[in-house]
KOLGUDREN-330322 format. One record per residue: x, y, z of N, C-alpha, C in turn; residue number from 1; chain. Coordinates in steps of 0.05 Angstrom, whole numbers, m for minus. Layout:
residues N
+--------+--------+--------+--------+--------+--------+--------+--------+--------+-----+-----+
:    n_u :    n_v :    n_w :   ca_u :   ca_v :   ca_w :    c_u :    c_v :    c_w : seq : mol :
+--------+--------+--------+--------+--------+--------+--------+--------+--------+-----+-----+
:      X :      Y :      Z :      X :      Y :      Z :      X :      Y :      Z : NUM :   A :
...
+--------+--------+--------+--------+--------+--------+--------+--------+--------+-----+-----+
***
This chain:
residues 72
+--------+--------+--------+--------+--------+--------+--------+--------+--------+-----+-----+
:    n_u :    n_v :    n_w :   ca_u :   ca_v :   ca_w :    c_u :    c_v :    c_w : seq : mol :
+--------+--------+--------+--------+--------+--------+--------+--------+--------+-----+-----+
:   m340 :    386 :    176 :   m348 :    361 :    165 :   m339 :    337 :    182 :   1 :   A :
:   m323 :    335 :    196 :   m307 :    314 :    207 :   m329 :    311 :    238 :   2 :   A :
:   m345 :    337 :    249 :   m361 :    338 :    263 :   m384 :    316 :    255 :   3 :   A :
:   m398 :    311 :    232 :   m419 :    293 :    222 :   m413 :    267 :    234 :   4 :   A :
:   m434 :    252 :    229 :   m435 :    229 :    229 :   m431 :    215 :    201 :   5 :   A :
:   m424 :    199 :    201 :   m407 :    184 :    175 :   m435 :    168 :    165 :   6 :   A :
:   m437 :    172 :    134 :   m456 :    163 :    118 :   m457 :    133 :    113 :   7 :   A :
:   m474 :    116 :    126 :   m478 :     91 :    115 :   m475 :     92 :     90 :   8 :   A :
:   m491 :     99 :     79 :   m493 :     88 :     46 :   m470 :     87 :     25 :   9 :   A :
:   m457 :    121 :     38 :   m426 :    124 :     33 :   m411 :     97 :     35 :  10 :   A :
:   m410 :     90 :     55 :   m382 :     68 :     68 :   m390 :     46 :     50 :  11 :   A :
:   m419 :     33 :     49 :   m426 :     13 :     35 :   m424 :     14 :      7 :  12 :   A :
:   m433 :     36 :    m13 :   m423 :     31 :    m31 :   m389 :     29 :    m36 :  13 :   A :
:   m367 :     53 :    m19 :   m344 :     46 :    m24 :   m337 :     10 :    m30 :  14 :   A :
:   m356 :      2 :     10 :   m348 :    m30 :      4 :   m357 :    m42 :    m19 :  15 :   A :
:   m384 :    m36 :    m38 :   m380 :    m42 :    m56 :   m357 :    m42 :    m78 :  16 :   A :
:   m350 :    m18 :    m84 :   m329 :    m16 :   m100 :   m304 :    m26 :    m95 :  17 :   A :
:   m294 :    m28 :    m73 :   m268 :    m43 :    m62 :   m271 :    m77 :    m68 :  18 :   A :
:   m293 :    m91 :    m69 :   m301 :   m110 :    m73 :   m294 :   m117 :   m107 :  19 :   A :
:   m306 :    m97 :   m125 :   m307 :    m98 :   m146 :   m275 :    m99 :   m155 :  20 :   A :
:   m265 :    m80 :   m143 :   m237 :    m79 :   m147 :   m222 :    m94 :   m138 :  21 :   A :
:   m223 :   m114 :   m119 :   m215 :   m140 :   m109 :   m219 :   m162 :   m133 :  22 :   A :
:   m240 :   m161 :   m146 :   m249 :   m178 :   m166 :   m230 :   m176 :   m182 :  23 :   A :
:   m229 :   m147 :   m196 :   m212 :   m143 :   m222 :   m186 :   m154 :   m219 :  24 :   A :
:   m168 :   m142 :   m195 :   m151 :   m148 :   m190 :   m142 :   m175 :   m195 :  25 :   A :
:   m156 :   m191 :   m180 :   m157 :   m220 :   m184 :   m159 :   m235 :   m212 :  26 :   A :
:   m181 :   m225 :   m234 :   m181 :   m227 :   m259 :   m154 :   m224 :   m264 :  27 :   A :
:   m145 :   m190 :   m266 :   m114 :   m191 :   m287 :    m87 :   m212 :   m270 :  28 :   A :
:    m95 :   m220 :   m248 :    m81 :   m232 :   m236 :    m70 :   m270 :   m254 :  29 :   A :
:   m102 :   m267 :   m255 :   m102 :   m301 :   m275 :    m92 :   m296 :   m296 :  30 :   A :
:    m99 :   m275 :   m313 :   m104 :   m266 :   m348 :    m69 :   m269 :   m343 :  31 :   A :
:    m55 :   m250 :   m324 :    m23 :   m251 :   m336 :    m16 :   m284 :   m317 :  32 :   A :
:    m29 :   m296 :   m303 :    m12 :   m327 :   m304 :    m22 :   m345 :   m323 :  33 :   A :
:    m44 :   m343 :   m351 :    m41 :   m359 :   m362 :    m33 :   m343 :   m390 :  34 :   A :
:    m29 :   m326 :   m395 :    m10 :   m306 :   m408 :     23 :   m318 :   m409 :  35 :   A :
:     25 :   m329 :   m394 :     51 :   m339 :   m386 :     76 :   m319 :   m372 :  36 :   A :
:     60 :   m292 :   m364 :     83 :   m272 :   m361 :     94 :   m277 :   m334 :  37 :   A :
:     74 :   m292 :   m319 :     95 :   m302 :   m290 :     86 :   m328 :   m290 :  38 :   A :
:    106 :   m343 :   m282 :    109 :   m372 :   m283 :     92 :   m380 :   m266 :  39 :   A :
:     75 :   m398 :   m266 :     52 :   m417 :   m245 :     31 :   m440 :   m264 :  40 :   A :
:     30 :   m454 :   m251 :      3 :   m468 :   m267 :    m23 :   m456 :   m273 :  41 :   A :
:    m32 :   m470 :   m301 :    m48 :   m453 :   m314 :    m73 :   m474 :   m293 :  42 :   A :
:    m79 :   m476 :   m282 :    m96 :   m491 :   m263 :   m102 :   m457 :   m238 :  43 :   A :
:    m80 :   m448 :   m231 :    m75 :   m430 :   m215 :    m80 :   m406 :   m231 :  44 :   A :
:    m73 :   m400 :   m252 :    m96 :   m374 :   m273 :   m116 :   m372 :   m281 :  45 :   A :
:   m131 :   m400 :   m283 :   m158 :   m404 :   m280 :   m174 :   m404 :   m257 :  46 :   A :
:   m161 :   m410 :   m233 :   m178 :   m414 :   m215 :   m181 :   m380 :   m208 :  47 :   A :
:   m154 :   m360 :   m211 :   m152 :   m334 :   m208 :   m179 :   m316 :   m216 :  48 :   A :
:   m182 :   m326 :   m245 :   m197 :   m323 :   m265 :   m223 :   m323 :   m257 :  49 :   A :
:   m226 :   m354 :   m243 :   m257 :   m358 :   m227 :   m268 :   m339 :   m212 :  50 :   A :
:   m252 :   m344 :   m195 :   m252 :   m330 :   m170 :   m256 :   m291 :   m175 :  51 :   A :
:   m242 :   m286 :   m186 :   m252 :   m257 :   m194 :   m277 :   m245 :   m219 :  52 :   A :
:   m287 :   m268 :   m222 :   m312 :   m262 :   m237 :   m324 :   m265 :   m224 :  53 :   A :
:   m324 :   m289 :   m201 :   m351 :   m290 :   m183 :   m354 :   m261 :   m175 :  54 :   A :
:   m328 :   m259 :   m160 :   m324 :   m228 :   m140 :   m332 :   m206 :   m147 :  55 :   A :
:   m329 :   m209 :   m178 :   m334 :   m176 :   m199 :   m365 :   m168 :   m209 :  56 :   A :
:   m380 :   m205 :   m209 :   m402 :   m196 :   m214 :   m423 :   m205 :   m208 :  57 :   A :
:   m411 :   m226 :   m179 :   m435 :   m238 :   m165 :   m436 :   m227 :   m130 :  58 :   A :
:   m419 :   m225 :   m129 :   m414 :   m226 :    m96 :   m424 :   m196 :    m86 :  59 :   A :
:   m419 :   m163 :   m108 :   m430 :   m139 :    m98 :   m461 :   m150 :    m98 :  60 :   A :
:   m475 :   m164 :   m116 :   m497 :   m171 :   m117 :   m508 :   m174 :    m88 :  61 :   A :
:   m506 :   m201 :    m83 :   m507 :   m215 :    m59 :   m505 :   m196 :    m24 :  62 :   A :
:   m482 :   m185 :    m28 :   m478 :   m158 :     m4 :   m492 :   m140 :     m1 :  63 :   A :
:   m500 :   m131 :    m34 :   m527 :   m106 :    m30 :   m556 :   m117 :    m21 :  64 :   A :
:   m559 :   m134 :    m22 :   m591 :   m155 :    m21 :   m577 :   m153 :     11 :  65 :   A :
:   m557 :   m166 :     22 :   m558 :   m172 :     51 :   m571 :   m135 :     72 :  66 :   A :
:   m557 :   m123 :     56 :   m563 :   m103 :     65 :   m580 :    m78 :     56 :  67 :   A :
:   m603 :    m94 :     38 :   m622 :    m80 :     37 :   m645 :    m76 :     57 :  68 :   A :
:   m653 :    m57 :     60 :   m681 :    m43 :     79 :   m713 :    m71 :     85 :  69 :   A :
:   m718 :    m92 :     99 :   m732 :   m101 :     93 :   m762 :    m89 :     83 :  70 :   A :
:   m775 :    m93 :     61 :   m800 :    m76 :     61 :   m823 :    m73 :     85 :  71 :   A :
:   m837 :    m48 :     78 :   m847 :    m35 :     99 :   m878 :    m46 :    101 :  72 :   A :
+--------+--------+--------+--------+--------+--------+--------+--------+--------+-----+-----+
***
């Protein structure tokens, strides 16, 4: 196996999913700073907040379109 050539579509969706999971991350990142469980401005849990919804459910969007097949 290690002989093959490594699967585009493979690697890209991973990058999909690492993306997605960048997002989330970011989400529970805000949810516990305006939770109050670590100290910061709730300006800085929202923006957390933003920022990982874009990531979670706009940005895989956007990356798959860049790298779709132009039609034939």
């Amino acid at each position: 196996m290690a002989n093959q050539e490594a699967d585009p579509a493979k690697a890209r969706w991973m990058m999909l999913q690492l993306i997605r999971l960048g997002g989330l991350l970011f989400i529970l990142g805000g949810m516990v700073v305006l939770s109050g469980s670590v100290s910061g401005p709730p300006v800085l849990g929202i923006g957390l907040l933003l920022i990982g919804l874009f990531e979670f459910f706009f940005l895989p969007v956007m990356v798959a379109r860049r790298w779709k097949s132009p039609p034939e």
